[in-house]
KOLNUGU-811307 format. One record per atom (N, C-alpha, C): residue number from 1; residue in three letters; atom name; x, y, z. Coordinates in Angstrom, 1 decimal, always signed. Atoms other than C-alpha are relative to their C-alpha. Layout:
SITE / n / res / atom / px / py / pz
SITE / NUM / ALA / CA / X / Y / Z;
...
END
This chain:
SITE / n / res / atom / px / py / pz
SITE / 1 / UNK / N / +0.2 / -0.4 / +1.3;
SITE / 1 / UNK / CA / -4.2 / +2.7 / +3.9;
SITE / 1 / UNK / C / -1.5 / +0.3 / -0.2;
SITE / 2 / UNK / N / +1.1 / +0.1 / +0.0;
SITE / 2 / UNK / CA / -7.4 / +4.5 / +3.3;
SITE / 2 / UNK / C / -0.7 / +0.7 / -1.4;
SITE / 3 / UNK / N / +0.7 / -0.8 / +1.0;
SITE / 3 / UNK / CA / -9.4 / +5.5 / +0.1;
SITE / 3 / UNK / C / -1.4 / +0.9 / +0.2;
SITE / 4 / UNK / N / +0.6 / -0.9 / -0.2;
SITE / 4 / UNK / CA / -12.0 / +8.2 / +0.3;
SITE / 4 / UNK / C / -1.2 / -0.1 / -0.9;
SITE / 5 / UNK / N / +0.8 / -0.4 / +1.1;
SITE / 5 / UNK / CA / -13.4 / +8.1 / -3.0;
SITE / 5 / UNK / C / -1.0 / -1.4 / -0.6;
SITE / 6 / UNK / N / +1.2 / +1.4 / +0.7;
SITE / 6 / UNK / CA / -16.5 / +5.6 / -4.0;
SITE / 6 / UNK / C / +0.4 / +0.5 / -1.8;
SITE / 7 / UNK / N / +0.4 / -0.4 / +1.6;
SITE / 7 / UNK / CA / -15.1 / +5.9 / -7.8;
SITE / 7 / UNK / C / +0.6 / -1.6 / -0.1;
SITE / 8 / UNK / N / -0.5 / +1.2 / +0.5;
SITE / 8 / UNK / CA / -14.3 / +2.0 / -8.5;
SITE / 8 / UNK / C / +1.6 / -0.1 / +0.1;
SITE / 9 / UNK / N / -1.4 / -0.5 / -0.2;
SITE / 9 / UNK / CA / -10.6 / +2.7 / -8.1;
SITE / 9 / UNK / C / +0.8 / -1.0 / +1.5;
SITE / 10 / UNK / N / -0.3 / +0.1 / -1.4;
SITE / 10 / UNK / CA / -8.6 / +0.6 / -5.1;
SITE / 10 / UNK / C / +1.3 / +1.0 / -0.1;
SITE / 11 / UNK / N / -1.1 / -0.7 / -0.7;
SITE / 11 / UNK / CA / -5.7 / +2.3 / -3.5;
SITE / 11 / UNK / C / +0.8 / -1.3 / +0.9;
SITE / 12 / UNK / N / -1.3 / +0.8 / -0.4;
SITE / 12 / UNK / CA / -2.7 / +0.0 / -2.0;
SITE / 12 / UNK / C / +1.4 / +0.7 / +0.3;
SITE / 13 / UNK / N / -1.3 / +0.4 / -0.1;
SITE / 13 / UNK / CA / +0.7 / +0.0 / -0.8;
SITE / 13 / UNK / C / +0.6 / -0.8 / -0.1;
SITE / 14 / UNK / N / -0.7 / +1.3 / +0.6;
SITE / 14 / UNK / CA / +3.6 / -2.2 / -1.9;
SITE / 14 / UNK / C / +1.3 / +0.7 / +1.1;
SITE / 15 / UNK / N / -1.0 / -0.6 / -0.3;
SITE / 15 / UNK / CA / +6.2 / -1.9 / +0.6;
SITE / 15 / UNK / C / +1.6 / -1.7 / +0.1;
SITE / 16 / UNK / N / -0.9 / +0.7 / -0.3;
SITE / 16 / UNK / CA / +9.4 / -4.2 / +1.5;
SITE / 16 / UNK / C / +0.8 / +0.3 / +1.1;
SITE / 17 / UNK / N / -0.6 / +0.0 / -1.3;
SITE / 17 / UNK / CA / +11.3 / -4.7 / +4.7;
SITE / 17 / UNK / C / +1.6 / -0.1 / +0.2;
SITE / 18 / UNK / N / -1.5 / +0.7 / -0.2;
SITE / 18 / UNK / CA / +14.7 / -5.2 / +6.0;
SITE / 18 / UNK / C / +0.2 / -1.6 / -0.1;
SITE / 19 / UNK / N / -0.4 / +1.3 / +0.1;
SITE / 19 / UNK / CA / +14.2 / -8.8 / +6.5;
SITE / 19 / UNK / C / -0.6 / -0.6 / -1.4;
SITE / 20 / UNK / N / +0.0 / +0.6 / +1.7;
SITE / 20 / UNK / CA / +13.8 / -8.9 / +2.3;
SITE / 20 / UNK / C / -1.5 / -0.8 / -0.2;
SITE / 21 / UNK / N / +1.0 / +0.2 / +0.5;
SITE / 21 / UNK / CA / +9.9 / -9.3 / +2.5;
SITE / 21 / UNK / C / -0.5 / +1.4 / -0.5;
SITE / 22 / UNK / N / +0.6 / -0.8 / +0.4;
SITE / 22 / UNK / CA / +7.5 / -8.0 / +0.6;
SITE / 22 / UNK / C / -1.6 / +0.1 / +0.0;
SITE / 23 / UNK / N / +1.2 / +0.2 / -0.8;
SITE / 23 / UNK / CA / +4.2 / -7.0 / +1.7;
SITE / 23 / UNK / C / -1.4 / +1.3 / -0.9;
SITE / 24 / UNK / N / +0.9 / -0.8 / +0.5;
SITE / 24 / UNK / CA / +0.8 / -5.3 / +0.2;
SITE / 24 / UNK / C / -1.2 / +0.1 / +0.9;
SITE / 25 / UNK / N / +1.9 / +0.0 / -1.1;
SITE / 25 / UNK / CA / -2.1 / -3.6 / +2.6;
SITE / 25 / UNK / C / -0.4 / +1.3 / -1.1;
SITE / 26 / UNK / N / +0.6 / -0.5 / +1.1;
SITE / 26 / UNK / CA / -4.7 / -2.2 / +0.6;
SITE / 26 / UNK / C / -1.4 / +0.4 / +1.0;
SITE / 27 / UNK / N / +0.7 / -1.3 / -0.9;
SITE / 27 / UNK / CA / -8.0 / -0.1 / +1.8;
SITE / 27 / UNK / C / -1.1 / -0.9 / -1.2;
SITE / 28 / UNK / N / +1.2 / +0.7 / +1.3;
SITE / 28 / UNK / CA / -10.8 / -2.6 / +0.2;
SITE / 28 / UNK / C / -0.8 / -0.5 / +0.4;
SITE / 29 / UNK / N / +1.7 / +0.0 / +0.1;
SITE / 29 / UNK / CA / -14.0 / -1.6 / +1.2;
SITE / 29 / UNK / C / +0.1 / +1.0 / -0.9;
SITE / 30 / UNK / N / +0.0 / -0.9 / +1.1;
SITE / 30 / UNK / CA / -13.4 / +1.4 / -1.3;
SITE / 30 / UNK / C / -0.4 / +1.1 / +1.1;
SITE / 31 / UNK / N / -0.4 / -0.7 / -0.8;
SITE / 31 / UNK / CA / -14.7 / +4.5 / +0.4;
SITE / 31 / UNK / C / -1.1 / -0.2 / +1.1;
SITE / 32 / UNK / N / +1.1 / +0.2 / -0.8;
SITE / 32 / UNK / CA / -17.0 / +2.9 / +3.0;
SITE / 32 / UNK / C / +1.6 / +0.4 / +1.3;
SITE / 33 / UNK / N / -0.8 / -0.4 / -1.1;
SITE / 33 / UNK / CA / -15.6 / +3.5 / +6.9;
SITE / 33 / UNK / C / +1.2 / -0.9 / +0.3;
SITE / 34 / UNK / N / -0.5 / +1.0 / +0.0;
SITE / 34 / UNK / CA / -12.8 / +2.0 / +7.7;
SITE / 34 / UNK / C / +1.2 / +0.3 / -1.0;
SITE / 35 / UNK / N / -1.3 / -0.2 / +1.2;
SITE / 35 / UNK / CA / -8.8 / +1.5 / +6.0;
SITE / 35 / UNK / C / +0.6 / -1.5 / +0.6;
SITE / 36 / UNK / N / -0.7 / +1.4 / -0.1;
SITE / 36 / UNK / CA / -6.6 / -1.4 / +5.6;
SITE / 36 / UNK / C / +1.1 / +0.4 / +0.3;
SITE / 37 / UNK / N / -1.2 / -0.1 / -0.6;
SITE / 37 / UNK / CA / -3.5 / -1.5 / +8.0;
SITE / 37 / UNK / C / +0.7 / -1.3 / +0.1;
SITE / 38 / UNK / N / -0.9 / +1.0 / -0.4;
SITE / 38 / UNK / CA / -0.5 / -3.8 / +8.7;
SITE / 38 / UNK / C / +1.6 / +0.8 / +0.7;
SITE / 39 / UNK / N / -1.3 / -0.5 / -0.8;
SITE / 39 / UNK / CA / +2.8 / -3.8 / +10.6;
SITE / 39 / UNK / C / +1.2 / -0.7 / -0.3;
SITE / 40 / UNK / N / -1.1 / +0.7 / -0.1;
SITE / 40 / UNK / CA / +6.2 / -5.0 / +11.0;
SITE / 40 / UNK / C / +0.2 / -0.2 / +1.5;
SITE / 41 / UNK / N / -1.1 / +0.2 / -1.2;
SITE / 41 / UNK / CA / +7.7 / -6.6 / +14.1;
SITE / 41 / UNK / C / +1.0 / +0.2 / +0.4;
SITE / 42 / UNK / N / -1.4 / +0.4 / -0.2;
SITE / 42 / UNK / CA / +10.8 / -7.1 / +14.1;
SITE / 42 / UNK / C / +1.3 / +0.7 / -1.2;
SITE / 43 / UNK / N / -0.4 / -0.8 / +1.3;
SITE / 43 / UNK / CA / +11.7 / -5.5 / +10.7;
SITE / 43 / UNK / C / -0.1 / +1.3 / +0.1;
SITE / 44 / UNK / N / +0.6 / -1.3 / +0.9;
SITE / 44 / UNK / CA / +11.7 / -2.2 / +9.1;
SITE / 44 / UNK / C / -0.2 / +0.1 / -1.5;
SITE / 45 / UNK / N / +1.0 / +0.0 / +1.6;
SITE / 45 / UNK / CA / +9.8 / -1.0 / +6.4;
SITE / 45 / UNK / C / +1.3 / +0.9 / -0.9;
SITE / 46 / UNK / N / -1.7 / -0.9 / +0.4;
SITE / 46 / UNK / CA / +13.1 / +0.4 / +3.7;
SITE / 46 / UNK / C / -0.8 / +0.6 / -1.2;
SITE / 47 / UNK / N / +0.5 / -0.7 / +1.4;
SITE / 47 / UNK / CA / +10.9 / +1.3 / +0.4;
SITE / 47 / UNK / C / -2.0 / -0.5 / +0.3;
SITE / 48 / UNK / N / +1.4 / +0.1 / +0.0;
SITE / 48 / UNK / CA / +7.1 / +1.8 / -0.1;
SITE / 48 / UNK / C / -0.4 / +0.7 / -1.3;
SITE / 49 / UNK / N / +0.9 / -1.2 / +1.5;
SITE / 49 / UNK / CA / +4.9 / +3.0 / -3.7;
SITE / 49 / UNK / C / -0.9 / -0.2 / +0.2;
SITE / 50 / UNK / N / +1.6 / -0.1 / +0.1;
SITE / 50 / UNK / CA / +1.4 / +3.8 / -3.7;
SITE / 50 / UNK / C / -0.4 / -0.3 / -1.6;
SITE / 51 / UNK / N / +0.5 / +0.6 / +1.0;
SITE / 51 / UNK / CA / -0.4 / +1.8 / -6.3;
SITE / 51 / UNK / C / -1.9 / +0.4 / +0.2;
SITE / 52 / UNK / N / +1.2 / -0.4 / +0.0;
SITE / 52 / UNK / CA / -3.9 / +2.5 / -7.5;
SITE / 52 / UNK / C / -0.5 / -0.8 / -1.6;
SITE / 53 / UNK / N / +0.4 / +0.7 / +1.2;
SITE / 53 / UNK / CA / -6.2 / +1.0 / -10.3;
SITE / 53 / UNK / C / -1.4 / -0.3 / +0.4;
SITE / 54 / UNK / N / +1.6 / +0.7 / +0.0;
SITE / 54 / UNK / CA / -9.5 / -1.4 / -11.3;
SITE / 54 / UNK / C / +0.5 / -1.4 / +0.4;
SITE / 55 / UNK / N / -0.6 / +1.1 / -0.7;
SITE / 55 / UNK / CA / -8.9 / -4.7 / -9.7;
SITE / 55 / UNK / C / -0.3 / -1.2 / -1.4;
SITE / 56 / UNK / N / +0.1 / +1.0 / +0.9;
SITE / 56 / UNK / CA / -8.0 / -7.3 / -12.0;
SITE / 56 / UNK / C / +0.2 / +0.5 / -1.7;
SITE / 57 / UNK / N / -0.2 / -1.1 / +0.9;
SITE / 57 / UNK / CA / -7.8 / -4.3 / -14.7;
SITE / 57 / UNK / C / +1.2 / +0.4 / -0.5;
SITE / 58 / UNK / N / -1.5 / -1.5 / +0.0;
SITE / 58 / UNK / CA / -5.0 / -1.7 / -14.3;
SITE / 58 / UNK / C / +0.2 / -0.2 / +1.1;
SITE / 59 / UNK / N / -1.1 / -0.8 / -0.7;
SITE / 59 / UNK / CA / -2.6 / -1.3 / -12.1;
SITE / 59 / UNK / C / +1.2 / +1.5 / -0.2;
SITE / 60 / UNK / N / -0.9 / -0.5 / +0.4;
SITE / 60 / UNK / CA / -0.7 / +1.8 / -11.9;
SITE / 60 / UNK / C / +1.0 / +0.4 / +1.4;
SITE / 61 / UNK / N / -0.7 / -0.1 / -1.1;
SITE / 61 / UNK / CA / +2.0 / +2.5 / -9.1;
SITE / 61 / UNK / C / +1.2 / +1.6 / +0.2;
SITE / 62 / UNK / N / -0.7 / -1.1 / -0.7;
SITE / 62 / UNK / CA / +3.9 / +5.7 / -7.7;
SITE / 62 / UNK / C / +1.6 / -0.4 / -0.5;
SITE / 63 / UNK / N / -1.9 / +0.1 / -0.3;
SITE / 63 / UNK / CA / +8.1 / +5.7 / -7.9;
SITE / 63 / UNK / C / -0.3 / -0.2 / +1.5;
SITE / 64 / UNK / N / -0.1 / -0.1 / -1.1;
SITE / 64 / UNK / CA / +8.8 / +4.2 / -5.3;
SITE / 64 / UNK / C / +0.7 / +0.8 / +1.1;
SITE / 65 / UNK / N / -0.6 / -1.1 / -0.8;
SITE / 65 / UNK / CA / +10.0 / +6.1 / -2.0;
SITE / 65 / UNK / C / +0.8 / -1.1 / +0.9;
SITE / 66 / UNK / N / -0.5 / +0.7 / -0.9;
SITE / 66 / UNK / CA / +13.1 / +4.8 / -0.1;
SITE / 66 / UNK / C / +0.2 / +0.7 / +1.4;
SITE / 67 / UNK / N / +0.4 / -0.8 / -1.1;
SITE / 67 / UNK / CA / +13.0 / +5.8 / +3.9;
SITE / 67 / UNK / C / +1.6 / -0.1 / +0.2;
SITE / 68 / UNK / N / -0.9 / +0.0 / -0.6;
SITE / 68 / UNK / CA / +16.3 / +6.8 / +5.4;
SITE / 68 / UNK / C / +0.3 / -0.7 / +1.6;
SITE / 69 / UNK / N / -0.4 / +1.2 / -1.0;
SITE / 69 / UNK / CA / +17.8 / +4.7 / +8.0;
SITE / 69 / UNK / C / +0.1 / +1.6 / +1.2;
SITE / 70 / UNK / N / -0.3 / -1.0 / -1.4;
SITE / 70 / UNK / CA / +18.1 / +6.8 / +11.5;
SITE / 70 / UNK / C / +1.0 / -0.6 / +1.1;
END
């Protein structure tokens, strides 16, 4: 997850797994070098929304997006 923009603003993902967790990586140095990643093991990732805001502020979040199974 990476943000770009030095405007006070973070950027996140909210995603959830097969094995019914739910997990948030977020990009929080703001736009210095560098992004915030994570993974799954053993799971897959089944829905994910991009969230953005002022921390402790606002939150606002995307519709979520569901991935198709292959």
């Amino acid at each position: 997850m990476c943000d770009n923009k030095a405007d006070n603003l973070y950027v996140e993902a909210e995603y959830a797994t097969s094995m019914l967790g739910t997990y948030t990586v977020a990009d929080s140095n703001g736009a210095a070098w560098g992004c915030g990643e994570d993974r799954t093991y053993i799971s897959h990732v089944d829905v994910f929304k991009m969230c953005t805001g002022i921390r402790g502020v606002t939150r606002h979040c995307e519709d979520s997006v569901w991935i198709k199974r292959r």
